[in-house]
N, C-alpha and C positions, 0 to 999 in steps of 0.2 A: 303353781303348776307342778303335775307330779312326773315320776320318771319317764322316758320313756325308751324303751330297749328295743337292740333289732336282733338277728341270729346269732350274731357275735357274744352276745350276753346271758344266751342260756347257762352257762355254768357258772354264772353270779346268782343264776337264780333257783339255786338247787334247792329240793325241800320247799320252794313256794308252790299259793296256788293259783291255775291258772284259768283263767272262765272263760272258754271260749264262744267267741261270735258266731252268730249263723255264715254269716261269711266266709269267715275263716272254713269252715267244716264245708262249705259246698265247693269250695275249689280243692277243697282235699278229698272229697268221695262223690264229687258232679262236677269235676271240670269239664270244661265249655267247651276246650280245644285239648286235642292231645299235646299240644305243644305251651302251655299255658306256663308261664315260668311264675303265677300266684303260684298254682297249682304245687309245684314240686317247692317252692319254697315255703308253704304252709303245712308238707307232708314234711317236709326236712323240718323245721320248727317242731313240729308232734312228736316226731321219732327220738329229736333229741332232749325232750321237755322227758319225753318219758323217759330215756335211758338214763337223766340225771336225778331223776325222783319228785320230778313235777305230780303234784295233783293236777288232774285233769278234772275242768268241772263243767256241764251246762245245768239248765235246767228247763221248768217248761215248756219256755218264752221261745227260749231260742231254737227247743224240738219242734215246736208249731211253725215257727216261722223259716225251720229246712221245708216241713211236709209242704207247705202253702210253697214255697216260692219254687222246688225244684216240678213241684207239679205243673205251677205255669211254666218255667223254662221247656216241659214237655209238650205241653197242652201249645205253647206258641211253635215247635215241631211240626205240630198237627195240622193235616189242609182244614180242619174246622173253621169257621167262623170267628172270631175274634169274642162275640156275644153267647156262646156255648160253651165255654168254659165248664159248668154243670153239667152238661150234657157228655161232655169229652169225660170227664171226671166220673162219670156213670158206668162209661161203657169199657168194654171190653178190655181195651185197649189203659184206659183211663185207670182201671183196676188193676190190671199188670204192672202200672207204673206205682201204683200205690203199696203194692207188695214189695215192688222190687225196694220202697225206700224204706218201709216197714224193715227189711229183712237189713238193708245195711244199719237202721238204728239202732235192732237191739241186736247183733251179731259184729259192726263194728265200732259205735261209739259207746252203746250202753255196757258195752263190756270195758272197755276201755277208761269210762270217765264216771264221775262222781256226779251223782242228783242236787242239787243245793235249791232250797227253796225258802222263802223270807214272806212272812206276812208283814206289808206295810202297816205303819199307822193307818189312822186317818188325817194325820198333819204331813206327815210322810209323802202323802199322796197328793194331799193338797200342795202341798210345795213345788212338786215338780209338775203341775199343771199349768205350766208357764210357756209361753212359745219362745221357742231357739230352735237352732239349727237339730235338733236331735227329737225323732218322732218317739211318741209315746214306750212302744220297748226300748227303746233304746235308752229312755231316761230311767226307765224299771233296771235296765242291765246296769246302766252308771251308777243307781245308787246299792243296789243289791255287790257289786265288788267295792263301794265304799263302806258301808257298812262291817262286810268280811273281810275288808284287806285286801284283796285278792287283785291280780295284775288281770287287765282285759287283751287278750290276744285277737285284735281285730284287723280287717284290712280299709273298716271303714273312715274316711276322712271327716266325718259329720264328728267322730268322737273328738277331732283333733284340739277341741278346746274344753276336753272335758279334766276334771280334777280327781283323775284315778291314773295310777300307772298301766301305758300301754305295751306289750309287745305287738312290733306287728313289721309287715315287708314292705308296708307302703312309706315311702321315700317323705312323701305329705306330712304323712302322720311325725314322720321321726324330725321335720324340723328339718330335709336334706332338700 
């Protein structure tokens, strides 16, 4: 099992890098509730990753899967139909919401964080083709910060048996 850290430890972790989860990123620039205590404690995590000289990394997996999921968090907003998704995504409305996330990813995290990207093998691939608790990116993101090193700043509890060091606010994940 490898480390795993909560806020208190950002300044053991100065100079590392850190790759954040789609998670992580939408309760910091799409929280749910103005009162969301992920929320300010994954922005307080970011602020201080950055002031101690964290690399900041995603890359594409986890840009597709803010665009897909903050769209349905909006699309299920919508009096739409549950089975119109495509259609909400289309329209007017749908479009607006697509700008709007377009405009937070290269204006607040593409400035902010570093691109990392890894061509698997094909054993690579074949390996994590296995079922467990952890869906297909998600095992792409576990082996991509094994490979680099790199600590995964997540909120999700699925990682919680993964063998990468985690930061994260979830009590779960930290073994509390």
């Amino acid at each position: 099992m490898r480390m795993r850290y909560s806020a208190s430890s950002i300044p053991s972790l100065k100079n590392r890098t850190v790759f954040f989860d789609a998670n992580s990123l939408i309760y910091i620039f799409w929280p749910t509730s103005p009162d969301s205590q992920a929320a300010t404690d994954y922005g307080s995590m970011m602020a201080t990753l950055i002031k101690n000289g964290a690399t900041l990394v995603v890359n594409e997996t986890v840009i597709s899967e803010i665009i897909n999921r903050v769209m349905r968090l909006e699309f299920n907003k919508s009096n739409m139909p549950k089975d119109q998704f495509k259609e909400y995504r289309d329209s007017p409305d749908g479009q607006s919401v697509q700008e709007d996330i377009y405009e937070i990813i290269k204006n607040r995290i593409l400035s902010k964080f570093q691109i990392t990207n890894e061509l698997f093998s094909k054993d690579e691939l074949g390996a994590i083709l296995t079922v467990t608790t952890l869906d297909f990116n998600d095992k792409l993101i576990e082996l991509l910060c094994k490979k680099k090193g790199m600590i995964l700043l997540t909120h999700d509890h699925d990682f919680s048996s993964s063998d990468v060091d985690i930061l994260s606010a979830n009590s779960k994940l930290l073994g509390r």
